[in-house]
C-alpha positions as CSV (number, residue, x, y, z in Angstrom):
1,X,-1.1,-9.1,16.1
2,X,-2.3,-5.8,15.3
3,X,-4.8,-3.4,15.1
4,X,-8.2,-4.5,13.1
5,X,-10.8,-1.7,11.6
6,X,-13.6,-2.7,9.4
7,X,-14.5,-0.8,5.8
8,X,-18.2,-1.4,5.4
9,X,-18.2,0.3,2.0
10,X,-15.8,1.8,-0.5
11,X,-16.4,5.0,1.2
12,X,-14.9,3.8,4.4
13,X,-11.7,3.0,1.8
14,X,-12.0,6.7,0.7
15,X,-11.7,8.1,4.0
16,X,-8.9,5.8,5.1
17,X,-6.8,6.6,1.9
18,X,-7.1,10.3,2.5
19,X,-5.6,9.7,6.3
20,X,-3.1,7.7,5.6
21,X,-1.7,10.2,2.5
22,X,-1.7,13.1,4.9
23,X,1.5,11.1,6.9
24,X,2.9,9.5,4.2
25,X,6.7,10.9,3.4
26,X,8.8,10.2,0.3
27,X,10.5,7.0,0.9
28,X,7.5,5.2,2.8
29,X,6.7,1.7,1.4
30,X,3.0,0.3,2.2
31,X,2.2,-3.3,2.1
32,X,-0.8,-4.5,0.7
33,X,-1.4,-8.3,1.7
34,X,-5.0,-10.2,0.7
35,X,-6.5,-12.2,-1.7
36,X,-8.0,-11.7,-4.8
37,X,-11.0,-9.5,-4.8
38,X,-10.0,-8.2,-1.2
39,X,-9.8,-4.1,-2.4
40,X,-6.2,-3.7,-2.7
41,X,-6.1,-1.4,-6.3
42,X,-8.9,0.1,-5.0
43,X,-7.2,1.1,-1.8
44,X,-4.2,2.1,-4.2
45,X,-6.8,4.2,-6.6
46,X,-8.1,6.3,-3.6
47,X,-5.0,6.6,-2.2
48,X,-3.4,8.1,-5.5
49,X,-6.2,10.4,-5.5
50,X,-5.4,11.6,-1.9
51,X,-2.1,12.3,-3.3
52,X,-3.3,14.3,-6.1
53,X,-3.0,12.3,-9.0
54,X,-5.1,12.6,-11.5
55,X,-4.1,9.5,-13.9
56,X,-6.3,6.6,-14.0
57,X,-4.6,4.1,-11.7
58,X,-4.3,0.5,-13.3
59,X,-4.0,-2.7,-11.6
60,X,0.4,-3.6,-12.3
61,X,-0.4,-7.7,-12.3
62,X,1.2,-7.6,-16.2
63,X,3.4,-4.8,-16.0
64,X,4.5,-5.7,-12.3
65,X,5.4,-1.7,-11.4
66,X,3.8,1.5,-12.5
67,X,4.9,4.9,-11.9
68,X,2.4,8.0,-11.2
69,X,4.0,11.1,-10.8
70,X,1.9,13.8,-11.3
71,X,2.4,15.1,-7.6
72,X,5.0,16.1,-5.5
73,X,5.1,12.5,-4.1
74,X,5.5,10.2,-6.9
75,X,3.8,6.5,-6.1
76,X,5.1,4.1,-7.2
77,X,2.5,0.6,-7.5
78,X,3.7,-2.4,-7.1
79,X,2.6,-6.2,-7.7
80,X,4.9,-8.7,-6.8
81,X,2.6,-12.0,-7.3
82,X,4.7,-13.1,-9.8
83,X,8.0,-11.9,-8.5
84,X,7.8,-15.3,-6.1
85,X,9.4,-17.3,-8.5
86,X,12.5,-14.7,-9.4
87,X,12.4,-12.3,-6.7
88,X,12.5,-8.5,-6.9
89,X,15.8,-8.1,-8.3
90,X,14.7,-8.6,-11.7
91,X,12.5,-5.2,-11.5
92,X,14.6,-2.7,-9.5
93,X,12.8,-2.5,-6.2
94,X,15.4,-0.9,-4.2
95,X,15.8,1.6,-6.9
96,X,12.0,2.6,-6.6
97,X,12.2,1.9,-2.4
98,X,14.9,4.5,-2.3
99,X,13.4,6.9,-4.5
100,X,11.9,10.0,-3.9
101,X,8.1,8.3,-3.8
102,X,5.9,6.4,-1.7
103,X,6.1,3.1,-2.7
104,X,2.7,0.7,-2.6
105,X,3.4,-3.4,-3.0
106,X,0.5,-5.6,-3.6
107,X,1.6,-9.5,-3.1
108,X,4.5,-8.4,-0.9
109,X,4.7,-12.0,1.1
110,X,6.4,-13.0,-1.7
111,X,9.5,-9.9,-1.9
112,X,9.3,-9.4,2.2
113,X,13.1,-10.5,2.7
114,X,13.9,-7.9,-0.5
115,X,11.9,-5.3,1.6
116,X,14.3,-2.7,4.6
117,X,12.4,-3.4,7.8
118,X,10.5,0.0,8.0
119,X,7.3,-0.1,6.3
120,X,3.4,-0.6,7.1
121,X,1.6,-3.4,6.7
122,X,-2.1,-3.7,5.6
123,X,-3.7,-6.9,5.6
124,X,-6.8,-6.9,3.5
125,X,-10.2,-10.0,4.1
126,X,-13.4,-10.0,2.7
127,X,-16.1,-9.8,5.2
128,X,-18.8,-9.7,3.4
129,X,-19.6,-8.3,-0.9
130,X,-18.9,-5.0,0.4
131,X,-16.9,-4.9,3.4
132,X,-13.7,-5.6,4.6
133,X,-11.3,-6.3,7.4
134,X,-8.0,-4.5,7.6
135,X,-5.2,-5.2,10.0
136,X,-2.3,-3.2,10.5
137,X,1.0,-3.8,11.7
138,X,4.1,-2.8,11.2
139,X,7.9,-2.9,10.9
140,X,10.9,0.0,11.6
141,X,10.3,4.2,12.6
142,X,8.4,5.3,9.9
143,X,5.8,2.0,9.8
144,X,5.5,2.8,13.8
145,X,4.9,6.7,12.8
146,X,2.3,5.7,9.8
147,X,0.7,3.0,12.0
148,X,0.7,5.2,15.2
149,X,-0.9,8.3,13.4
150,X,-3.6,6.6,11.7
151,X,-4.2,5.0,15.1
152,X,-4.7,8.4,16.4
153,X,-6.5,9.2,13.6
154,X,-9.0,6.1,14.3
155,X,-9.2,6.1,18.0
């Protein structure tokens, strides 16, 4: 189990997106586990803006992967809900994981075993219309250095 913070508003979502793109390095991949409804493209929209981009970010349910690079740190958004059924070879993932970007995967229960074991884990639950609960954890060096500086961060 990890560590739980709340986000009692959007604003909370903000200022947790601008922390976490100040330690993000090319290469990092963040998971984005919850239901529908639970804020994870609107996580992903402040984050992009943390990173400087300036494109409207778009939900990737149809298209499953969408690239923003208008920074210096490309993102790439991922969602993989539909990538249960035929797995993540069929869209390139380890091309995009081994990039030069930061790579963002909504749905990724369903692609974990596709996944290196070095990312961060966010796991996204409604408390109540506006808030949320947000566990972290994760998996390898660079999840333990993203997890442990936005522990730092928090704490």
């Amino acid at each position: 189990m990890g560590y739980t913070i709340d986000w009692a508003s959007e604003r909370d979502t903000d200022a947790f997106a601008q922390k976490l793109a100040h330690l993000v390095q090319a290469g990092d991949i963040i998971c984005l586990e919850g239901d529908l409804g639970t804020g994870k493209t609107t996580f992903t929209k402040y984050f992009a803006k943390a990173l400087g981009i300036d494109q409207a970010i778009k939900s990737p349910t149809y298209t499953i992967i969408r690239e923003y690079e208008d920074d210096e740190i490309p993102l790439y958004h991922m969602d993989a809900y539909r990538l249960e059924e035929t797995g993540s070879d069929s869209v390139g993932l380890e091309d995009y994981i081994n990039g030069d970007g930061v790579t963002i995967i909504e749905w990724p229960q369903f692609v974990v075993e596709d996944l290196p074991k070095d990312y961060l884990w966010l796991t996204l639950s409604t408390t109540s219309e506006t808030s949320r609960a947000v566990e972290l954890n994760f998996e390898g060096p660079r999840g333990q250095a993203l997890y442990s500086g936005l522990l730092a961060d928090l704490t």
